[in-house]
C-alpha positions as a Python dict, from the first residue, in 0.01 Angstrom:
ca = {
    (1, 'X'): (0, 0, 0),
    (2, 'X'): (309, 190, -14),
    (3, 'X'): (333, 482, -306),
    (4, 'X'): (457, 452, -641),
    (5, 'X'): (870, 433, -615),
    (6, 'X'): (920, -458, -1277),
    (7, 'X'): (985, -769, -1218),
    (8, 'X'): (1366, -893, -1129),
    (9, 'X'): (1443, -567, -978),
    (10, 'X'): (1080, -588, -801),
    (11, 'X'): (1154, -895, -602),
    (12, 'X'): (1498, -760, -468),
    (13, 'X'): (1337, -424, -328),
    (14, 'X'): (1008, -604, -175),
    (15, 'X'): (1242, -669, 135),
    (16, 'X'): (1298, -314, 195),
    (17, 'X'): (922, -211, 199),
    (18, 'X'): (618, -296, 377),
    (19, 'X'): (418, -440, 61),
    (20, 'X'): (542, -818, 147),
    (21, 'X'): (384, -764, 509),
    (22, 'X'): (73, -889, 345),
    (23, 'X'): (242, -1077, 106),
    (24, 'X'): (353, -1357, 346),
    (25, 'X'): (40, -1438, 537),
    (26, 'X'): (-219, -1424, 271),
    (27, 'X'): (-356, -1715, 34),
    (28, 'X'): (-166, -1803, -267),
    (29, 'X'): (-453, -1659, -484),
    (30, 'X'): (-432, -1306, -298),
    (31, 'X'): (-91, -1310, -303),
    (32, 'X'): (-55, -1346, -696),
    (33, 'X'): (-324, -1091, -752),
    (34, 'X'): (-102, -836, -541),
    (35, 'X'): (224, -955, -659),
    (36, 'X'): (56, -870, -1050),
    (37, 'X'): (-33, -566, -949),
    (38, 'X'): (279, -486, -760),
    (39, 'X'): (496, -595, -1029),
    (40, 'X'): (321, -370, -1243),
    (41, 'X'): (379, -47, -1058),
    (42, 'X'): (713, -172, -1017),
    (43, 'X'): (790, -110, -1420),
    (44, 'X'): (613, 236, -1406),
    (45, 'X'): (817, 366, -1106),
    (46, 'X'): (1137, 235, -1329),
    (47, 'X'): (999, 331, -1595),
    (48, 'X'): (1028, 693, -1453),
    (49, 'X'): (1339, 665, -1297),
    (50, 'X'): (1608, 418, -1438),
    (51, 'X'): (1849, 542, -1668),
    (52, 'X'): (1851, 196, -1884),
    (53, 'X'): (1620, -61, -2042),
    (54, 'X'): (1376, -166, -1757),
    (55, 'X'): (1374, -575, -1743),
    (56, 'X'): (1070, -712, -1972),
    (57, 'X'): (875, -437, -1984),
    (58, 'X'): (798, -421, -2289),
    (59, 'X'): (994, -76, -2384),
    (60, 'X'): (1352, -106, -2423),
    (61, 'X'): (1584, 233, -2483),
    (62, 'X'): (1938, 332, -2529),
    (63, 'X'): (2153, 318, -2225),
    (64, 'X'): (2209, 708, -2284),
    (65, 'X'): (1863, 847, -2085),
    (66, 'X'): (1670, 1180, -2096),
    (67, 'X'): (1381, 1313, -1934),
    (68, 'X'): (1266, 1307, -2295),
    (69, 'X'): (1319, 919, -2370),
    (70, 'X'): (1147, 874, -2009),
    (71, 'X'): (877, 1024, -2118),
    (72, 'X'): (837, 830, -2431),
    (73, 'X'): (902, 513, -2256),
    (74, 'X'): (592, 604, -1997),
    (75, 'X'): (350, 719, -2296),
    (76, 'X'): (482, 387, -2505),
    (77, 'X'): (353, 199, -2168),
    (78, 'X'): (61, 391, -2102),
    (79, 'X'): (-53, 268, -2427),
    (80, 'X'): (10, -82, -2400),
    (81, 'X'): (-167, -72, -2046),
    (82, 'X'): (-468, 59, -2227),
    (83, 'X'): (-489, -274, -2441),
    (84, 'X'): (-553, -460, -2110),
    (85, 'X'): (-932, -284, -2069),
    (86, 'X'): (-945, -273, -2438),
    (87, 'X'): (-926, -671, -2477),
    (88, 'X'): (-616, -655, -2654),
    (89, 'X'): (-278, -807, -2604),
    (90, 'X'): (-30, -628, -2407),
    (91, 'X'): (311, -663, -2540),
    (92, 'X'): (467, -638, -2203),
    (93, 'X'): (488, -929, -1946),
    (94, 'X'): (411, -766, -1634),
    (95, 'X'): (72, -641, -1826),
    (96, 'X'): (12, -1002, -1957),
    (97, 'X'): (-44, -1100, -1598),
    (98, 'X'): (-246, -834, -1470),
    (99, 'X'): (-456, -932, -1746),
    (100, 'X'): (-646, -1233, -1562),
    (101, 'X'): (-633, -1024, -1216),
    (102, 'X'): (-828, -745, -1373),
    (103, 'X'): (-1080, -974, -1498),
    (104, 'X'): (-1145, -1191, -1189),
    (105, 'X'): (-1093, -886, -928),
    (106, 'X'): (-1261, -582, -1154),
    (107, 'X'): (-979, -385, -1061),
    (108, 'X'): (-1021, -20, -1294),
    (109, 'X'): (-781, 144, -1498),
    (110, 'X'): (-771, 441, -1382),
    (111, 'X'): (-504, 406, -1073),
    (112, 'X'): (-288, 281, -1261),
    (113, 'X'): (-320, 593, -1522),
    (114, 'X'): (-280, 785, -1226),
    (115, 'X'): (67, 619, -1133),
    (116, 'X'): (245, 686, -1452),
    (117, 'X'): (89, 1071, -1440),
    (118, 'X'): (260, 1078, -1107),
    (119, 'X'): (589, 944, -1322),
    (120, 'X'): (543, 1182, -1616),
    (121, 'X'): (538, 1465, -1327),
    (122, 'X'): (845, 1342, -1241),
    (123, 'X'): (1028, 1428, -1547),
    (124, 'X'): (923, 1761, -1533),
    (125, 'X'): (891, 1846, -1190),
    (126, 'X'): (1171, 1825, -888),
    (127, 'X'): (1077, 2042, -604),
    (128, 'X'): (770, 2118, -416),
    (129, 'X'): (720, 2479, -305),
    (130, 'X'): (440, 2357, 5),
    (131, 'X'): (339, 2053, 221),
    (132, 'X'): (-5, 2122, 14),
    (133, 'X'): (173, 2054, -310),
    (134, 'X'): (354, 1746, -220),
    (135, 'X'): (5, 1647, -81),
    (136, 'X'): (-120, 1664, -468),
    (137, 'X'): (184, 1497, -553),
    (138, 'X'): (84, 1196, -355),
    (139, 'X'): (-276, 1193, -480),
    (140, 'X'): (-109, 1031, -795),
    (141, 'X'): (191, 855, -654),
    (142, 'X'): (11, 684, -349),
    (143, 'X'): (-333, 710, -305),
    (144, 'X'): (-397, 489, -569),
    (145, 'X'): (-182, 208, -436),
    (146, 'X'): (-447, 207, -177),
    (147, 'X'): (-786, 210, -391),
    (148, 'X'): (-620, -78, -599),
    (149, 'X'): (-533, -268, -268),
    (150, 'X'): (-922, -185, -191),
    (151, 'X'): (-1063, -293, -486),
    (152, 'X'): (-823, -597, -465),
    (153, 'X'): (-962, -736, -179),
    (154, 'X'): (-1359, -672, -313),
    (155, 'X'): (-1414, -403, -36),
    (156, 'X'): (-1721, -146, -90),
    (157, 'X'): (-1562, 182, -62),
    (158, 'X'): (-1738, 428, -261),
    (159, 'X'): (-1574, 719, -408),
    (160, 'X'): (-1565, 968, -48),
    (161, 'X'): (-1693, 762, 146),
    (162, 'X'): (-1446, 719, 490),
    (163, 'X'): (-1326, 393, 426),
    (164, 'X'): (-1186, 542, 86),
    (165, 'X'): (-1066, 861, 287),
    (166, 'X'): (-872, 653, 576),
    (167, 'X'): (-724, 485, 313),
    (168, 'X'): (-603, 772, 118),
    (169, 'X'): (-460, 896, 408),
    (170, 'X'): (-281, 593, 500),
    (171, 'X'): (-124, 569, 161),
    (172, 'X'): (-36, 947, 190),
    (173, 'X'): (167, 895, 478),
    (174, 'X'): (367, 596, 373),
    (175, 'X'): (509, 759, 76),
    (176, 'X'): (611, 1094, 274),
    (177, 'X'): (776, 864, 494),
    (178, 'X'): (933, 695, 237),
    (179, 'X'): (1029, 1034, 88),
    (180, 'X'): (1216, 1094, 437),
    (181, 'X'): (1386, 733, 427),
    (182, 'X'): (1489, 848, 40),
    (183, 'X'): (1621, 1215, 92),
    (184, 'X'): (1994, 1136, 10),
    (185, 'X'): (1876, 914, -265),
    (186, 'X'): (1583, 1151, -419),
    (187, 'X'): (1860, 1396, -441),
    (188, 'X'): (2123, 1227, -658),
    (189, 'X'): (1801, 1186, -889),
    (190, 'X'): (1758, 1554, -887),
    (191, 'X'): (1470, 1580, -678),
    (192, 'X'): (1386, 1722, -329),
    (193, 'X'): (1102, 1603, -193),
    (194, 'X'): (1131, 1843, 153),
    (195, 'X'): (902, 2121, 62),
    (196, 'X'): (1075, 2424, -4),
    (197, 'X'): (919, 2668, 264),
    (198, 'X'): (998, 2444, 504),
    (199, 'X'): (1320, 2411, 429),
    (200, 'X'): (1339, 2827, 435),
    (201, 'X'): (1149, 2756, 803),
    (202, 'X'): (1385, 2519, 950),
    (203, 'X'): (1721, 2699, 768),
    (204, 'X'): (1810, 2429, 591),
    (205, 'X'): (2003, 2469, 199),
    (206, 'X'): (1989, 2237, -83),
    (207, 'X'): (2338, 2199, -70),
    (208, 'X'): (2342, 2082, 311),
    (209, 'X'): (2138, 1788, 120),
    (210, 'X'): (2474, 1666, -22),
    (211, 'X'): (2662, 1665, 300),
    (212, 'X'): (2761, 1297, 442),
    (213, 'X'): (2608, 1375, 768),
    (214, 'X'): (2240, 1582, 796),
    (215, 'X'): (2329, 1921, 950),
    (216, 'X'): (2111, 1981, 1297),
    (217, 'X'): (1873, 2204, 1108),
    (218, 'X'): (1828, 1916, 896),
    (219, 'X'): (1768, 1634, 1125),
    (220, 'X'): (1498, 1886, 1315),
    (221, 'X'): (1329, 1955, 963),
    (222, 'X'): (1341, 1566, 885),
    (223, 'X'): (1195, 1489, 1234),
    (224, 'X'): (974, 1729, 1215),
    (225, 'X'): (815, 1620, 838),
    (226, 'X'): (841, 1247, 996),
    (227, 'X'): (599, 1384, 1316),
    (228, 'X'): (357, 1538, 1062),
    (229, 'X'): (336, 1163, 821),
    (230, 'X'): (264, 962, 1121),
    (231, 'X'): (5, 1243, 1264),
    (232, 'X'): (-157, 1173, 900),
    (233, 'X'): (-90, 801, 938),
    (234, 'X'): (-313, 818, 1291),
    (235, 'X'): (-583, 949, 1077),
    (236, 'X'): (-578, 695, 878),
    (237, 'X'): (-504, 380, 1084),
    (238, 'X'): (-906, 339, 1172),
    (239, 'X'): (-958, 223, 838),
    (240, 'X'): (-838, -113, 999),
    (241, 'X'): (-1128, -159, 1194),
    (242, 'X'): (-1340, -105, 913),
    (243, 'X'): (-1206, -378, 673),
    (244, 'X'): (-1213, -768, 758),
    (245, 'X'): (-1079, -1080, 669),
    (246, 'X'): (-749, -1112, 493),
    (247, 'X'): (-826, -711, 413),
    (248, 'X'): (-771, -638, 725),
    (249, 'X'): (-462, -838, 846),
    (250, 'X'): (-291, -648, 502),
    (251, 'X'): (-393, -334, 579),
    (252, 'X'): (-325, -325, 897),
    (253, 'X'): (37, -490, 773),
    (254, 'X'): (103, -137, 584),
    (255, 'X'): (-28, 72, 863),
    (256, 'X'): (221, -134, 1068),
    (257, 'X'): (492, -109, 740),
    (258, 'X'): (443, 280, 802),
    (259, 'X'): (535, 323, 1184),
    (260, 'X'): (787, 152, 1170),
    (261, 'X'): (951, 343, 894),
    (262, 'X'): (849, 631, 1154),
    (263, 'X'): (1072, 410, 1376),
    (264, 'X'): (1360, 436, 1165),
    (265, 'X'): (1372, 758, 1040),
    (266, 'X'): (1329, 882, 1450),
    (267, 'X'): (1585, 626, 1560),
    (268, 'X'): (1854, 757, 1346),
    (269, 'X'): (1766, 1117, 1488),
    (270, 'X'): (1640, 1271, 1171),
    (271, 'X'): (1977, 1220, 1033),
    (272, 'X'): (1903, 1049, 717),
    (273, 'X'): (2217, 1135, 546),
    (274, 'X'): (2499, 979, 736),
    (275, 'X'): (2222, 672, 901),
    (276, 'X'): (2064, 451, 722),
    (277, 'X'): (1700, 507, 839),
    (278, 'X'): (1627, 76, 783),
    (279, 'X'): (1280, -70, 895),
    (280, 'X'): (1312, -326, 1145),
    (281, 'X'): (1092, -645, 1118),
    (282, 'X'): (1059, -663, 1454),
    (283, 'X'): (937, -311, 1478),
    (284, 'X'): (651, -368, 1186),
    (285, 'X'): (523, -746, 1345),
    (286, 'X'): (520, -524, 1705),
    (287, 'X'): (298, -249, 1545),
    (288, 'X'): (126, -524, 1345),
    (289, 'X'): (-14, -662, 1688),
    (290, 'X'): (-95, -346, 1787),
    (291, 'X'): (-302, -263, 1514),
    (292, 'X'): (-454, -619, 1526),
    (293, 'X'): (-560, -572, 1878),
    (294, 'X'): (-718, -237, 1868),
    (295, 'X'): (-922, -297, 1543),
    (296, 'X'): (-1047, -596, 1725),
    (297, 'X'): (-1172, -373, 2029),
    (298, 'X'): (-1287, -68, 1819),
    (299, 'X'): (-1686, -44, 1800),
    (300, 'X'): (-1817, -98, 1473),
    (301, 'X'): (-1846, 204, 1266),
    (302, 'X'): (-2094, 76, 985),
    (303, 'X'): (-2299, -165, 901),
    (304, 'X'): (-2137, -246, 579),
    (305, 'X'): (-1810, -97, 605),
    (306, 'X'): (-1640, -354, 378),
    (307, 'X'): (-1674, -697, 204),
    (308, 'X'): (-1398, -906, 62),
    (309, 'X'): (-1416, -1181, -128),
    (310, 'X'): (-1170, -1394, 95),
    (311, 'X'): (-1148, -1464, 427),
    (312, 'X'): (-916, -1654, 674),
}
């Protein structure tokens, strides 16, 4: 449920982010369904971000990359993606198999168009002047991770309602705090997600962003931004009690993914240049129990919060 960031170089990251959480405990047939999906946003993030040919996906390039050929490569994709709600035959693996998960789960194109948007803003834009306009950023990087994950798992969350909402806002804050995990690593790509007034706030320069060690200004600004995503995360952590079933042992798997990324990033002091700001398994199966036990002793909210299709 984590935000935009396929396949070979898909199974290697999975260990560093809280996607597998659900991964592991669910049935085989919910675990191919996300893994399709998954694998899928895996090529559009790469797509957007590699400087070479991406691994079967279907658009290969010179090694020699612009923001330009990027671009081409995520319209080229964009295109074959269409043919998979058109009835035609993708050319690209990864779109191949989402084929049969579309089908059987009714997932919608339109997340999906809204993850390579979020890619295509990539090439054009690299810093964000407010909170508010990283915010909008995330409405196309993240937020639909979480309606596919919804729709996934056959749960009725109409377009406002506050299952969708909690959800949005769970999504939201997983991908700010994996913009805080990613600052040293955003910024060798060219692109600083800290919004630039608070960076003017907290008296911090681009340049300190190259340093090997975060400067004290920095750490505060990067503790303070990692404060603010788990505020949002609270928000949006209820959304466990609404769900049920294997829905809401995967959910709750992210929500638990997400503090303890807040973990990490507050461990290593905000200093996310000379520490790496790791999530701990520990830390996510502790918070995982956590959320677990309070959706289980929350009152019920609605009536018909949620139906899945599957359940333990």
């Amino acid at each position: 449920m984590s935000g935009s960031r396929g396949t070979g170089r898909s199974r290697a990251a999975e260990g560093a982010e809280n996607f597998p959480v659900a991964l592991r405990v669910l049935p085989r047939e919910l675990r191919v369904a996300l893994r399709a999906v998954y694998d899928v946003v895996r090529v559009i993030d790469d797509l957007g971000d590699e400087p070479g040919p991406v691994a079967r996906s279907g658009t290969e390039t010179n090694t020699g990359d612009t923001a330009g050929r990027r671009v081409a490569r995520l319209n080229a994709f964009a295109t074959d993606l269409g043919l998979v709600w058109a009835g035609g035959l993708p050319d690209a693996a990864v779109l191949r198999a989402l084929v049969p998960v579309v089908r059987e789960r009714g997932l919608t194109q339109d997340p999906f168009d809204r993850l390579i948007a979020a890619n295509l803003a990539d090439q054009r834009v690299e810093r964000y002047e407010t909170f508010a306009d990283l915010l909008g950023y995330c409405a196309l990087s993240a937020v639909p991770i979480g309606r596919l994950v919804l729709q996934l798992f056959g749960v009725d969350a109409p377009a406002g309602s506050p299952v969708e909402q909690r959800a949005d806002a769970v999504c939201t804050a997983l991908q700010l705090l994996e913009h805080w995990q990613d600052v040293a690593e955003d910024r060798a790509r060219g692109r600083v997600y800290l919004p630039a007034d608070d960076l003017r706030v907290f008296g911090v320069a681009e340049a300190d962003l190259d340093a090997p060690r975060a400067t004290p200004a920095l750490a505060r600004l990067v503790r303070y931004e990692t404060d603010r995503a788990l505020e949002l995360l609270g928000t949006g952590a209820a959304v466990v009690a609404d769900l049920h079933g294997w829905a809401r042992i995967a959910v709750a798997g992210y929500v638990a993914g997400g503090r303890a990324a807040g973990d990490a990033l507050l461990r290593v002091r905000g200093d996310v240049l000379g520490g790496l700001a790791s999530t701990r398994r520990r830390d996510v199966l502790r918070h995982l129990v956590v959320a677990l036990a309070s959706a289980r002793s929350a009152p019920a909210r609605f009536s018909q919060a949620s139906t899945v299709r599957s359940t333990p």
